[in-house]
C-alpha positions in Angstrom: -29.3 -45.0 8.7 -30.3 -41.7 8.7 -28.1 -40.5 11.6 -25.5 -41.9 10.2 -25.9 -40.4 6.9 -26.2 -37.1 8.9 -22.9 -37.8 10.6 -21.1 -38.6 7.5 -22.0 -35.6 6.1 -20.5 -33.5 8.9 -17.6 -35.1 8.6 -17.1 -34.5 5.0 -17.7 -31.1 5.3 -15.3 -30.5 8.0 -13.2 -32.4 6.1 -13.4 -30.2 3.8 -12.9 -27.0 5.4 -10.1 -28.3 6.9 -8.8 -28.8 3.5 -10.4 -25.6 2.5 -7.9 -23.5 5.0 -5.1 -25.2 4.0 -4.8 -24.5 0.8 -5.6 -21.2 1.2 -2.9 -21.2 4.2 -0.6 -22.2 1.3 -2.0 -20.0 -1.1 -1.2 -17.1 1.4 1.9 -17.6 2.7 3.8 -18.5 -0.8 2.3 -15.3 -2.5 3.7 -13.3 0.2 6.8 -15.3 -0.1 6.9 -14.2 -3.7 6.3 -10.6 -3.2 9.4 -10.3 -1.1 11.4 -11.8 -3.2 10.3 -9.8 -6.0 10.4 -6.7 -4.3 13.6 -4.9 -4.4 13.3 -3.1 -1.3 12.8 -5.8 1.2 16.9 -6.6 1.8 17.2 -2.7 2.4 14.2 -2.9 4.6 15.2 -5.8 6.7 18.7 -3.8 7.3 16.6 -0.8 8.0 14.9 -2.6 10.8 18.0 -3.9 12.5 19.6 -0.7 12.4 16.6 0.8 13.7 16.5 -1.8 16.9 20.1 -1.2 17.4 19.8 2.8 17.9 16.4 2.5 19.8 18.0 0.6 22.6 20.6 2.8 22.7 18.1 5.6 23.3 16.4 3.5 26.2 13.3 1.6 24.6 15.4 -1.8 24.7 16.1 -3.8 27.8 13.4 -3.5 30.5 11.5 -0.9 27.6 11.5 -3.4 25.3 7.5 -4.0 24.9 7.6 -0.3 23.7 9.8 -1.2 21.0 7.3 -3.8 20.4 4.9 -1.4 19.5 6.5 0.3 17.2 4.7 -0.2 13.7 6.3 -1.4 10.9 6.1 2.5 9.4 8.3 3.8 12.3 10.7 1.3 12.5 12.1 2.2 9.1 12.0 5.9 10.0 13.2 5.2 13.0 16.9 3.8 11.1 17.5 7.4 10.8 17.4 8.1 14.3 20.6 9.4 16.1 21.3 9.1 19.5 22.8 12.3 21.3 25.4 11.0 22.9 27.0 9.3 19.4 26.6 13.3 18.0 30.4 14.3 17.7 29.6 18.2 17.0 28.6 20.7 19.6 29.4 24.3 19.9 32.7 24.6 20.3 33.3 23.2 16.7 31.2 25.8 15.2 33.1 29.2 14.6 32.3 32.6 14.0 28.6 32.2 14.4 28.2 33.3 18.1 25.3 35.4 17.8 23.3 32.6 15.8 24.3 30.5 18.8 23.0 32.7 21.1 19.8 33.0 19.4 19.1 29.4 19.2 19.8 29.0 22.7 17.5 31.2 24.0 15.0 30.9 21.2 15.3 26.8 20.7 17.0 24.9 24.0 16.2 26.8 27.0 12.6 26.2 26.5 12.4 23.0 26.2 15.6 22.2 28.9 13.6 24.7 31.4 9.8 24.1 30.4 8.7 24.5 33.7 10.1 28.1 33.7 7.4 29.1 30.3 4.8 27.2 30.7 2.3 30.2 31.7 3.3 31.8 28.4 2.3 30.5 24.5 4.6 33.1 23.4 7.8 31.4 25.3 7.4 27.7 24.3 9.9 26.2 22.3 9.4 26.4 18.1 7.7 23.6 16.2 9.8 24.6 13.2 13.2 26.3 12.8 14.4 27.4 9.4 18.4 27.3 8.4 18.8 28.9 5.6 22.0 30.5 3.2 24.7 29.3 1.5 26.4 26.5 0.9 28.9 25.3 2.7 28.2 27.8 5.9 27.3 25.2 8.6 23.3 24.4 8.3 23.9 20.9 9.5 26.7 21.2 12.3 24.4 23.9 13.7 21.2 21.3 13.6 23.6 18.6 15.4 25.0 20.6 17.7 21.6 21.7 18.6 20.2 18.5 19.4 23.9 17.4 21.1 23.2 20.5 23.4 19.8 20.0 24.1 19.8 16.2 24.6 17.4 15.4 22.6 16.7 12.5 19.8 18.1 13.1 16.8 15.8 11.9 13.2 17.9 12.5 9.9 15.4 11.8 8.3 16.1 10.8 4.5 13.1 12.0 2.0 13.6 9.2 0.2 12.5 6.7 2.9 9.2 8.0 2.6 8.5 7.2 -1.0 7.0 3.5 -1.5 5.5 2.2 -4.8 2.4 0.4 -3.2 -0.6 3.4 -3.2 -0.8 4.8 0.5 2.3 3.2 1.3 3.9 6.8 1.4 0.9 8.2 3.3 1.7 6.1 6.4 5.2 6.4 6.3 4.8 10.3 6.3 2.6 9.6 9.4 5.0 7.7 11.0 7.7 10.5 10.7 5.2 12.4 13.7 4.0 9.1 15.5 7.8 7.8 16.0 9.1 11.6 17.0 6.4 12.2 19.6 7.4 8.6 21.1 10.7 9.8 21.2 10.4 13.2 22.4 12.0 15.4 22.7 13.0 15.0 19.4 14.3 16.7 16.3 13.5 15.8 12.2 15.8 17.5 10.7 15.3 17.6 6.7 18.4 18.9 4.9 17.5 20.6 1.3 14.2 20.9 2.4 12.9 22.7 -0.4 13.5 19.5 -3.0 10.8 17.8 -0.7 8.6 20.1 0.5 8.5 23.0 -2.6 6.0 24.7 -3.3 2.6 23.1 -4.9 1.9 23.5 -8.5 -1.0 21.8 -10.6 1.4 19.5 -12.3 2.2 18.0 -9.0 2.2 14.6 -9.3 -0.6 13.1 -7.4 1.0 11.1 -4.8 3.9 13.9 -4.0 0.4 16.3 -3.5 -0.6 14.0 -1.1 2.4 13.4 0.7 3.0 16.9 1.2 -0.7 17.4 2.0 -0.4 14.9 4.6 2.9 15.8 6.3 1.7 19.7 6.8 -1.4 18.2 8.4 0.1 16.3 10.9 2.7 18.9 11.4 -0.5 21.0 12.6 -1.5 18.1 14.4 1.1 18.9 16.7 1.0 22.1 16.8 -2.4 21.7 18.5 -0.7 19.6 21.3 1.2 21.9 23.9 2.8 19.2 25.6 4.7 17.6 22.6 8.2 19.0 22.1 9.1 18.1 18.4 10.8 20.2 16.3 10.5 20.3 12.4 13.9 21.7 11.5 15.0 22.4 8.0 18.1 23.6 5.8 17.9 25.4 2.8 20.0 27.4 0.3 16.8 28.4 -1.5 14.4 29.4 0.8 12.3 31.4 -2.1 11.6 27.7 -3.3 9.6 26.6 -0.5 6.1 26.1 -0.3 4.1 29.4 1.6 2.7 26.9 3.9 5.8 25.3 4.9 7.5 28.7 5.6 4.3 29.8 7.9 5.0 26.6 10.1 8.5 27.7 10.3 8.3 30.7 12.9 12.2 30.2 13.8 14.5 31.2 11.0 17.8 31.6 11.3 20.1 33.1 8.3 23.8 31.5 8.1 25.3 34.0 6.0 28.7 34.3 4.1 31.4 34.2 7.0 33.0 37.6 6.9 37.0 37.7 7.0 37.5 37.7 10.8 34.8 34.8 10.8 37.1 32.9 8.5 39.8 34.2 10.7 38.5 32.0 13.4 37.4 29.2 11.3 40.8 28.4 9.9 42.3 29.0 13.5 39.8 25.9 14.7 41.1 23.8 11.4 44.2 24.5 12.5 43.9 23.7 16.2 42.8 20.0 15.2 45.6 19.6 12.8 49.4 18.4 13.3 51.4 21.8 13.4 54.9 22.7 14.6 55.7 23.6 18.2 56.2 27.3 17.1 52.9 27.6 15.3 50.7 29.3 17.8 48.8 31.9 15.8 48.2 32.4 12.2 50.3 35.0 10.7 49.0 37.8 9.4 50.4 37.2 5.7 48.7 33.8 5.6 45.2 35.0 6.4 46.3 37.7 3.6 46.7 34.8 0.7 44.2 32.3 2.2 41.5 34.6 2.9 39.8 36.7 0.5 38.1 40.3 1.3 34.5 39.7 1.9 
């Protein structure tokens, strides 16, 4: 009687936990159920993904690469929506007039080191930027130049939208910062561009709110992070039209900065002639007259 007692008894309690892990089984996946539905975010964040999937295979981690796209956290696939393959970049160099030298000066300081590493690797002094600075106007080209940058260099492309990495769950933001730098050194060479950097990364004041602080506290950390690595080609690269705004910190990690300045009158010269070359014109129009520039462009 005894043993059989005993035996009953295991079997009610296994009956029980049985019972036990169901409900909570339940319990666990209806909550989460209702979370998604309530939050607001989650349609946008199921596009994110599939966007994301869509331009990763394109830059070679689907197919045969696809357990590395499998590893991608949850993080850097919604970063990783903003990612632009080079070969879908429709800007290069020859649709940027009137800022040769600037050219120049990113080609030498930005793409040859990275395109011909091999060439400066004996030399700290030589290796490519971890942060380039576009600052001026508006309106003068900061973004064409960052494309046509990563067009000519071949390299992945992150335009990355500041307002991916705000969440309202705490930490949320944090990680998503984090995966910004995890995402971009799997893709390297790679370039985050930020446009009107300053309205993300300004400088600090005590009435900061306390999960901006940290964001920004986080991101110039790992930014550091890779600055520590020689091998990792990623480049932090930024447009402003108020560089005074940013924060002292950001503008130390930003050794490359590049003024696009006011285009002066032959510089608009050559901007309308490129217009003008893409355009539907008569035969007869080879040139633009003289009296034209004289009513279209103003003295600088």
């Amino acid at each position: 009687m005894m043993v059989e007692g005993a035996a009953f008894g295991r079997n009610d309690v296994f009956q029980m936990a049985v019972r036990v892990a169901f409900v909570s089984a339940v319990t666990y996946f209806s909550i989460k159920w209702l979370v998604n539905q309530i939050d607001p975010t989650s349609k946008s964040r199921k596009k994110a993904e599939e966007k994301a999937r869509e331009q990763l295979r394109k830059a070679g981690l689907g197919g045969k690469h696809s357990v590395a796209l499998d590893k991608l956290t949850d993080h850097e696939m919604i970063i990783a929506s903003q990612l632009v393959v080079p070969d879908e970049i429709n800007v290069d160099w020859k649709d940027i007039a009137g800022l040769d030298h600037l050219i120049q000066e990113l080609r030498e300081t930005v793409i040859l080191p990275i395109q011909k590493r091999d060439l400066f690797s004996d030399s700290k002094l030589t290796q490519p930027p971890k942060g380039v600075l576009l600052h001026g106007p508006p309106g003068c080209g900061k973004t064409l130049i960052a494309k046509a940058t990563a067009k000519e260099a071949q390299m992945s492309f992150i335009n990355l939208d500041v307002s991916l990495l705000t969440d309202k769950w705490y930490g949320e933001t944090q990680k998503l910062a984090a995966a910004v730098f995890s995402l971009a050194v799997k893709l390297q060479p790679c370039i985050v561009f930020i446009d009107e950097i300053e309205s993300f990364l300004r400088t600090r004041t005590s009435h900061d709110h306390e999960a901006t602080a940290m964001m920004k506290t986080q991101f110039m950390s790992l930014w550091d992070g890779l600055i520590t690595e020689p091998t990792c080609t990623v480049i932090i690269m930024g447009a402003t039209n108020r560089p005074q705004d940013l924060d002292k910190a950001i503008q130390r990690r930003m050794p490359a900065t590049f003024h696009v300045p006011m285009p002066s009158r032959g510089q608009r010269e050559r901007i309308l002639q490129l217009i003008l070359r893409q355009e539907p014109t008569a035969t007869d129009v080879s040139t633009v007259p003289a009296t034209v520039l004289a009513t279209v462009l103003p003295t600088v």
